[in-house]
C-alpha positions as CSV (number, residue, x, y, z in Angstrom):
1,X,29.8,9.2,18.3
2,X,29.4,12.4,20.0
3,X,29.7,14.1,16.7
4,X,26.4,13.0,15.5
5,X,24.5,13.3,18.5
6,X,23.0,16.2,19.8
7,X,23.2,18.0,22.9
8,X,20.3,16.3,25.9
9,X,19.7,18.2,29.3
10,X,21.5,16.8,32.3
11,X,19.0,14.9,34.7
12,X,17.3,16.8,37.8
13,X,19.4,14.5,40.1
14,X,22.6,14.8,38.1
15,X,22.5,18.4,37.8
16,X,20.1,19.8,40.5
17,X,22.2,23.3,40.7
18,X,22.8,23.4,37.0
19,X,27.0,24.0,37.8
20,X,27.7,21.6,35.0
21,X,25.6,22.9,32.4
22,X,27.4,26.2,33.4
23,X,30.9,24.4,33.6
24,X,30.3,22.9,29.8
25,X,29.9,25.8,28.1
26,X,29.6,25.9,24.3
27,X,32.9,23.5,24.1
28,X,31.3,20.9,25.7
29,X,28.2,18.9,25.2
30,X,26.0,16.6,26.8
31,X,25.1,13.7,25.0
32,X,22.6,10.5,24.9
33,X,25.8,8.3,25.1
34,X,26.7,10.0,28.7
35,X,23.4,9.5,30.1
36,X,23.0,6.8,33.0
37,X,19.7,5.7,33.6
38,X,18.4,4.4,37.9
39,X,16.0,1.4,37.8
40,X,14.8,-0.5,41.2
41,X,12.9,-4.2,40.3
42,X,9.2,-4.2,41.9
43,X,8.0,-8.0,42.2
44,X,4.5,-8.1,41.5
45,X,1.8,-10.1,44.1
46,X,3.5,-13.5,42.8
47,X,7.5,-13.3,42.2
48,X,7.1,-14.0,38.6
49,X,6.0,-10.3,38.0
50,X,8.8,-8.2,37.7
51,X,8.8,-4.5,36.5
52,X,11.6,-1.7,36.9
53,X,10.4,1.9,38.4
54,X,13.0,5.0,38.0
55,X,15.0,6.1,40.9
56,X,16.8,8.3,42.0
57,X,20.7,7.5,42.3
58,X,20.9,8.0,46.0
59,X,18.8,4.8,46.4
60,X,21.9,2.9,45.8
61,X,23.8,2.3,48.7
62,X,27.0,0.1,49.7
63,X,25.9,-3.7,50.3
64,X,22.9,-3.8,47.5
65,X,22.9,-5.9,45.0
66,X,22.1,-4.4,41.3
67,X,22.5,-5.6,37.9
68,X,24.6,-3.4,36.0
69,X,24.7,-2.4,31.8
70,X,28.1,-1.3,30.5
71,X,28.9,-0.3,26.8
72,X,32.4,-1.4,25.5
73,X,33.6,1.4,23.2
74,X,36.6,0.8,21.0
75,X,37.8,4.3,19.8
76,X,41.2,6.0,18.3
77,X,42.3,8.8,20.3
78,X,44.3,10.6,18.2
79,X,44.8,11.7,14.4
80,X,47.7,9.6,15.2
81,X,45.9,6.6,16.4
82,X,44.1,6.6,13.4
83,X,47.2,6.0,11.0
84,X,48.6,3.3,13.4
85,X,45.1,1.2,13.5
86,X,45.8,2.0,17.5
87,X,42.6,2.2,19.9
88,X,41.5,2.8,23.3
89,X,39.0,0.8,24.9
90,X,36.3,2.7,26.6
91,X,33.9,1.1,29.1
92,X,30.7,3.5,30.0
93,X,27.4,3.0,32.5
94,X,24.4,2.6,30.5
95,X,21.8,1.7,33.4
96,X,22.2,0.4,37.1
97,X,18.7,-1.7,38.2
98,X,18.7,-1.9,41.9
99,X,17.5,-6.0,42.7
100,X,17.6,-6.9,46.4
101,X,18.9,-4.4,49.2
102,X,17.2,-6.6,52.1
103,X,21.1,-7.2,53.3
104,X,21.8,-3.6,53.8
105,X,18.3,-3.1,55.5
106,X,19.0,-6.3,57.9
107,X,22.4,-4.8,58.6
108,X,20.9,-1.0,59.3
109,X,18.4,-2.6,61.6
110,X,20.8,-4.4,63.4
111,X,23.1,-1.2,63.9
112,X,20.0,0.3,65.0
113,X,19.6,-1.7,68.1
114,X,23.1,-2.4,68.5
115,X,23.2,1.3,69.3
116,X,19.9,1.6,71.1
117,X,20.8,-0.7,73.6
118,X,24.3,1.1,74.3
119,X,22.8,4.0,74.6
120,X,20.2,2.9,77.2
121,X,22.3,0.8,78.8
122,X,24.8,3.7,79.2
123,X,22.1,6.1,80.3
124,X,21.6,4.4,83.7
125,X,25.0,3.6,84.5
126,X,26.0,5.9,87.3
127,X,29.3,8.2,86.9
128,X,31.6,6.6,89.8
129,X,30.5,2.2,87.9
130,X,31.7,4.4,84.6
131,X,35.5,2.2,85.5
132,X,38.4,1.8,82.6
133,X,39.3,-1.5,81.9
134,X,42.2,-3.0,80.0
135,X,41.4,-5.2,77.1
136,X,44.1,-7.7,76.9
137,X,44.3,-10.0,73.9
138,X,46.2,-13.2,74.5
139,X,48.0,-12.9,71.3
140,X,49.1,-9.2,71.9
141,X,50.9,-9.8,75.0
142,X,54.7,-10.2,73.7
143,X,54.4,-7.5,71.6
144,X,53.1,-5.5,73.5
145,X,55.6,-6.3,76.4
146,X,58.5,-6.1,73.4
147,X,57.2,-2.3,73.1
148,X,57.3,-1.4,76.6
149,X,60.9,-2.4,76.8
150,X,61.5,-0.7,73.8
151,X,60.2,2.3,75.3
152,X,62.0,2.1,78.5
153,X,65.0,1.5,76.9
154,X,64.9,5.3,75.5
155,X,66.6,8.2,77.0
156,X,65.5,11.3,77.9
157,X,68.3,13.3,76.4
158,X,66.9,11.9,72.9
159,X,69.7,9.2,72.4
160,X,68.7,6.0,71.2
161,X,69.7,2.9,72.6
162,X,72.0,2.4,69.2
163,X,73.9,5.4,70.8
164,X,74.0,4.0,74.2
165,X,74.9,0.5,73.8
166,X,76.0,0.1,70.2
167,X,72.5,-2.1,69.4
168,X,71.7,-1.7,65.5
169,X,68.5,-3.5,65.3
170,X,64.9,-1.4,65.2
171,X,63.7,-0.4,68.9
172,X,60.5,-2.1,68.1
173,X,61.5,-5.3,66.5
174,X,57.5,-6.8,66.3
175,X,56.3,-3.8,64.9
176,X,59.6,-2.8,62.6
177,X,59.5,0.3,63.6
178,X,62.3,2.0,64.2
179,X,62.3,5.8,65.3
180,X,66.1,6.4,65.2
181,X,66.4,8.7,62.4
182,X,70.7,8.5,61.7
C-alpha cells in the first residue's frame, strides 16, 4: 500500500519538533495509511445533534470513553510469504472520537476536594496533636505476628534458624518468603 501512496507531512501535534521527519530520512516515508485522526462529539442544544470537532491527542485521558476505528490489514511479509500464500495480520488506528469523559471529570473533582480538605485540615493541626498511629487490620494480625517471630528467630551472626535448629521450612511461612540463600 505504501508503495502507491505518497509521502504526507506529520501533524503539528505528532511532530511538533520535527525529530521524526529528521529520523525518517529519505528511507522512510510518511503515509495517508499512518495517519490517525482526534475527534471529540459536540451535542447540539437537543441531544439529537451530534457533530465531531478535531482535537488534539492529549484530550484523551485514562477513564474516557471514545469510539475507536481500526483497519484490518492482511499482508505477506516476505518474498517468502508470498510463495507460501502466508500473511500477517496487521491491525492500525484510523480515528479515535472522544464521546463522554464526565467520569474522569467527576473523579478529578472528587480528588480535588479529597485533597483540599487534607490539606486544610492538616494546616491547623498543631505539631505536638501531629501523633503516629498504628493501623491494624483484623485480618493481618497472624501474619503479621507469624513475621515478627520469624524475625526474632534470626541471629545476629547471620545464621538462619535452618542452621540453628535444623528447621527446613521458609522463615516466613505466610508470606513464602524465605531469605536463607544455601
Amino acid at each position: 500500500m505504501a508503495a502507491r501512496s505518497g509521502s504526507v507531512a506529520f501533524a503539528s501535534y505528532v511532530d511538533p519538533d520535527g525529530r521524526l521527519k529528521q529520523a525518517m530520512g529519505s528511507d522512510f516515508i510518511h503515509t495517508a495509511e499512518n495517519r490517525v485522526d482526534y475527534y471529540e462529539m459536540i451535542h447540539g442544544l437537543n441531544n439529537d445533534d451530534v457533530s465531531y470537532r478535531v482535537v488534539d491527542p492529549i484530550t484523551f485521558k485514562i477513564g474516557d470513553i471514545v469510539e475507536a476505528i481500526l483497519a484490518f490489514s492482511v499482508v505477506p511479509v516476505t518474498p517468502q510469504d508470498v510463495q507460501n500464500g502466508r500473511k500477517k495480520m496487521i491491525i492500525s488506528l484510523r480515528s479515535l472520537a472522544l464521546l463522554d469523559n464526565t467520569q474522569r471529570t467527576n473523579a478529578a473533582m472528587i480528588e480535588m476536594q479529597a485533597r483540599a480538605s487534607t490539606t486544610t485540615t492538616m494546616r491547623y493541626l498543631a505539631p505536638s496533636t501531629n501523633k503516629r498511629r498504628r493501623v491494624r487490620f483484623i485480618d493481618d494480625s497472624a501474619d503479621e505476628e507469624e513475621s515478627i517471630m520469624g524475625l526474632k528467630r534470626l541471629q545476629l551472626s547471620g545464621k538462619s534458624e535452618k542452621e540453628n535448629t535444623g528447621y527446613s521450612g521458609p522463615l516466613f511461612p505466610i508470606a513464602g518468603m524465605n531469605i536463607d540463600s544455601n
